[in-house]
N, C-alpha and C positions, 0 to 999 in steps of 0.2 A: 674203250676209247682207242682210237686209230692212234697211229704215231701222227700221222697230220696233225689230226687234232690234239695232240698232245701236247706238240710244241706250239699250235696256237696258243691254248691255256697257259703255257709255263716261260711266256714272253717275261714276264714278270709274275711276280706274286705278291702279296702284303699282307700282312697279319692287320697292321694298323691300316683302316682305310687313308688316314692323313699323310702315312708315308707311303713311299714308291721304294719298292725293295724287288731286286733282280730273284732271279731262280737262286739256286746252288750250281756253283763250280768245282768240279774236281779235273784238273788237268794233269797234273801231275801224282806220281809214286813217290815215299822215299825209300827208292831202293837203291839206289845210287847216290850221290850226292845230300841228296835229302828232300824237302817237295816246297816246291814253287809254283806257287799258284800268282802269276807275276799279270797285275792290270795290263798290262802292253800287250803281253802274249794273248789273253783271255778275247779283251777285246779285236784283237785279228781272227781270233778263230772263232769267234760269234760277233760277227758283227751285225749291228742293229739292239743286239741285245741288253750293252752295257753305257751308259752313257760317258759323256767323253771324259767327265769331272764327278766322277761321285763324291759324297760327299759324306760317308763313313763306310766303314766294311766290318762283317759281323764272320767271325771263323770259327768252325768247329770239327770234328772229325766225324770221317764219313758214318759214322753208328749214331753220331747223333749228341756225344760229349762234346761242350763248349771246350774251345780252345785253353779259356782259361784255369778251368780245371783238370787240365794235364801235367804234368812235371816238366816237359820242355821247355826250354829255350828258344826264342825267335829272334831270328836275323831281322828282318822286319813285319812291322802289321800297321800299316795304314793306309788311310785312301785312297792315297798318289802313288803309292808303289803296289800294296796289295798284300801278297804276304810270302813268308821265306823262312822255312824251317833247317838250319843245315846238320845233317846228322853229325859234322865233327865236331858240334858244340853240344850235343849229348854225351858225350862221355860214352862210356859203352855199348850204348846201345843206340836205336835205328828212330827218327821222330816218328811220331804216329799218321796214319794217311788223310792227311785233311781235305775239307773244301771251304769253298769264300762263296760270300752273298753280299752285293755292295748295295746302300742305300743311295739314290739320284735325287737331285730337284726335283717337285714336286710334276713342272710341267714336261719331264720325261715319259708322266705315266697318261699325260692328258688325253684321252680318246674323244674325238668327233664323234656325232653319231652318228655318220656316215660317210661314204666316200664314193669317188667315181670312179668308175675302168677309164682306161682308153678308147677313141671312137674304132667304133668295132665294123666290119665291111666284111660279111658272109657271104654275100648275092650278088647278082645284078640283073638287070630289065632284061635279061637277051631272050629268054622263054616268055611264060607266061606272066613276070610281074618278080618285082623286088621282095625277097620274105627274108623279114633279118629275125627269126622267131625265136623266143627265150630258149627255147629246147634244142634248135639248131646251132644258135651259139654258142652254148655249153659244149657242143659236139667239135664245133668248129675252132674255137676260143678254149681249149679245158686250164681249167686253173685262174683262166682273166674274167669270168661272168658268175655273179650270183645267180642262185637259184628265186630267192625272191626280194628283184628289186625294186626300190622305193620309188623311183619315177624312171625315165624314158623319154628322150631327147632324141627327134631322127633330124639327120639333115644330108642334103646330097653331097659326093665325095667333094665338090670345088668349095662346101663349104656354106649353102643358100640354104636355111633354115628350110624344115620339109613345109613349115605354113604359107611359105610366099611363092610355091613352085607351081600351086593350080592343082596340082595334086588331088585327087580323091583319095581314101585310104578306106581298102576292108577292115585294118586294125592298126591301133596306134595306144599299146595300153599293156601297163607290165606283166598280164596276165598271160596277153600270148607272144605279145611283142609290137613287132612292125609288118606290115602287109600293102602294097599297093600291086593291083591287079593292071594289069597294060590294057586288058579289054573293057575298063571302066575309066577308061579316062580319054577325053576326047581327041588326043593327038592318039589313040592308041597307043600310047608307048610309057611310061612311068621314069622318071628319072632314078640315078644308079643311086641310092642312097646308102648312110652308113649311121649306125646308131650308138649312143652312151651310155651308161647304166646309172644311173646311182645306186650308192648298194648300203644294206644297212652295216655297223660299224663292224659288226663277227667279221665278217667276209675282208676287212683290211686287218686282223690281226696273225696273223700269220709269220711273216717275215717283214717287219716294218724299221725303217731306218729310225734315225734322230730326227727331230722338228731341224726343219732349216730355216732362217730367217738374213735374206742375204740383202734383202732391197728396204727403203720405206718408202714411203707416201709422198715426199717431201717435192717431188718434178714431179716428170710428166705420170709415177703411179710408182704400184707395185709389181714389183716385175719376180715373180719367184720362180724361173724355170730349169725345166728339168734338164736342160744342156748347163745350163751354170753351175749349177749344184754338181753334175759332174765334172767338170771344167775345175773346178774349185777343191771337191773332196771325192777324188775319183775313185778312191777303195769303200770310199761312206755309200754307194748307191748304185743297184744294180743299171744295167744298160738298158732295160726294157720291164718295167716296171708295170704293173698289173693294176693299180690303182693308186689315186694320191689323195693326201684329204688335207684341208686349209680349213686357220682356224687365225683369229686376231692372235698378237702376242697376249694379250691380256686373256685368252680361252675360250673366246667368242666363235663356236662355229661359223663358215662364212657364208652358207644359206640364211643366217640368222642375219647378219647384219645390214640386209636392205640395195647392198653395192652391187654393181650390174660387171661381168668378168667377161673379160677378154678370151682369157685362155681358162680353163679348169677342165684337164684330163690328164690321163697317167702318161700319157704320149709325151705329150707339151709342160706338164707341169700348170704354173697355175699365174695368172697376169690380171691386175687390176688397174685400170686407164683412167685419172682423175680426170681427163676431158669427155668421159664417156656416163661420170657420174650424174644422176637425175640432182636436179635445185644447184645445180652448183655446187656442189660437194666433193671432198678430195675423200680417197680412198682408204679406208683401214690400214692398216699396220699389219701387215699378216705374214705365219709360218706356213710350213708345208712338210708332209710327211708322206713316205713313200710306200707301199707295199711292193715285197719283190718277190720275186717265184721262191721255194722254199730250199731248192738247192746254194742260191746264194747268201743263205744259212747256216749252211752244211758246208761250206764252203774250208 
C-alpha cells in the first residue's frame, strides 16, 4: 500500500459498522511534562480528519494496552477536551506514551457514492479540434481526475452545454473522453470547450473536509458554495479543491433526488435554485463535502 493510499484508507476506521470512529492519534511524548493528546491541537494538525464535536474518545497506549488498565493518573479524558496525562501526578515515575481515537456522528462518516472534479479546460480548437481526453487530463490535471469516471459532462468555457453548440463530436464517453474535430464540423472550427468528471466515491477520499450545511431550501434555494464555506470556516477547507460531493441533510445523494443544480463542481461548490425546479418544487435540503489535495492534510 502507497502512503496515498494509506491515508485514503485510515480517513477513519470502525470496527462497528454503526459507529464512525477516527484513526489513532499519537501527537505527543511524555518526556517532558507528560503527553497531551489535546482535541484542539489534533484537530489543527489533521484537519478534515476529526469532527468538530465528537462525541466520545477511546485511549490507549501506543503497544496497544487500554488506558484503563495502566496505574496512571489522568488530568483529563473526555470528548471536548481529549486527553492529558501529567507526569507530576505520577509520582516517580514518567506516564506511559499514549494515543486517542474519537468516536463522531454518525453523518461524519457518510460517504456519496460519488463526486465531481472541477470543470477541467486541457485544449482548445486552435489546431486540429478540442481533445479533453481522460489520459490527457490525468496528465494535465494530476491528482484532480479519476481514472475511471462514472459519467462526462462537456460544455464550452462561457458556459453553453456542448448539446446546443451544433457541434459534432468524434468522442463524448468516459472511456476516452471528449473529442471534437474542426474539419468535421461545418464552420470548420469547434468551439473551446471544458469538461467535468464524475467520479466514483474512492477518488473523493482522500483528504476530505466536514459535511457543510450553510443554506436551506426556504427562498430563492440552496446555495452551498465553495467561496462561503470559506468565507465562513477558512482553516476548514482547502482554497482549490479537487472535488466536491452533495448529499440531502437526511443522506440522500443528490444525483438521487430528481432536483436540476445550478452549480455542482469543486470550483464553485454546489447551488440548487427552487425557481429552476421541474412541477414546481423547491429544492432539497442539502450538505457539501470537500476533497482537497492531500498536502492540505499534511498540513
Amino acid at each position: 500500500m502507497t502512503p496515498t493510499e494509506e491515508l485514503s484508507f485510515q480517513m477513519w476506521v470502525s470496527l462497528d459498522p454503526s459507529e464512525c470512529r477516527t484513526r489513532w492519534f499519537d501527537h505527543d511524548d511524555p518526556t517532558r511534562n507528560g503527553d497531551y493528546e489535546v482535541l484542539s491541537d489534533l484537530q489543527k494538525i489533521h484537519p478534515g480528519e476529526i469532527c468538530q464535536q465528537p462525541i466520545a474518545i477511546e485511549v490507549q497506549t501506543v503497544s496497544g494496552e487500554p488506558a484503563s488498565n495502566t496505574s496512571d493518573a489522568f488530568l483529563n479524558y473526555d470528548a471536548t477536551y481529549g486527553f492529558a496525562c501529567a507526569n507530576a501526578d505520577q509520582g516517580s515515575r514518567s506516564c506511559e506514551d499514549y494515543r486517542v481515537r474519537f468516536t463522531c456522528p454518525k453523518e461524519f462518516c457518510q460517504v456519496s457514492d460519488q463526486c465531481r472534479t472541477r470543470w477541467l479546460n486541457g485544449d482548445n480548437p486552435s489546431e486540429e479540434g478540442d481533445v479533453e481526453s481522460i489520459l490527457q487530463l490525468l496528465k494535465t490535471f494530476p491528482g484532480q481526475v479519476c481514472r475511471n469516471p462514472i459519467s462526462i459532462e462537456a460544455q464550452t468555457a462561457s458556459g453553453i452545454s456542448a448539446k446546443h453548440t451544433g457541434d459534432t463530436f468524434l468522442s463524448y464517453d468516459v472511456t476516452f473522453g471528449f473529442a471534437c474535430i474542426n474539419g468535421r464540423q461545418k464552420s470548420k472550427q469547434c468551439e473551446d470547450y471544458q469538461v467535468i468528471l464524475t467520479c466514483p466515491s474512492d477518488f473523493c477520499q482522500g483528504c476530505r473536509t466536514r459535511w457543510f450545511d450553510l443554506d436551506d431550501p426556504t427562498r430563492r434555494g440552496d446555495y452551498e458554495t465553495l467561496l462561503r464555506v470559506q468565507t465562513l470556516y477558512p482553516s476548514q477547507v482547502c482554497s482549490q479543491p479537487v472535488a466536491v460531493e452533495a448529499m440531502t441533510v437526511s443522506g440522500v445523494p443528490a444525483h438521487q433526488t430528481g432536483d436540476v443544480f445550478q452549480v455542482y463542481d469543486a470550483a464553485r461548490g454546489f447551488a440548487c435554485v427552487n425557481a429552476e425546479q421541474p412541477g414546481g418544487n423547491r429544492c432539497q435540503d442539502y450538505k457539501v463535502r470537500f476533497t482537497c489535495p492531500l498536502a492540505f492534510c499534511s498540513v
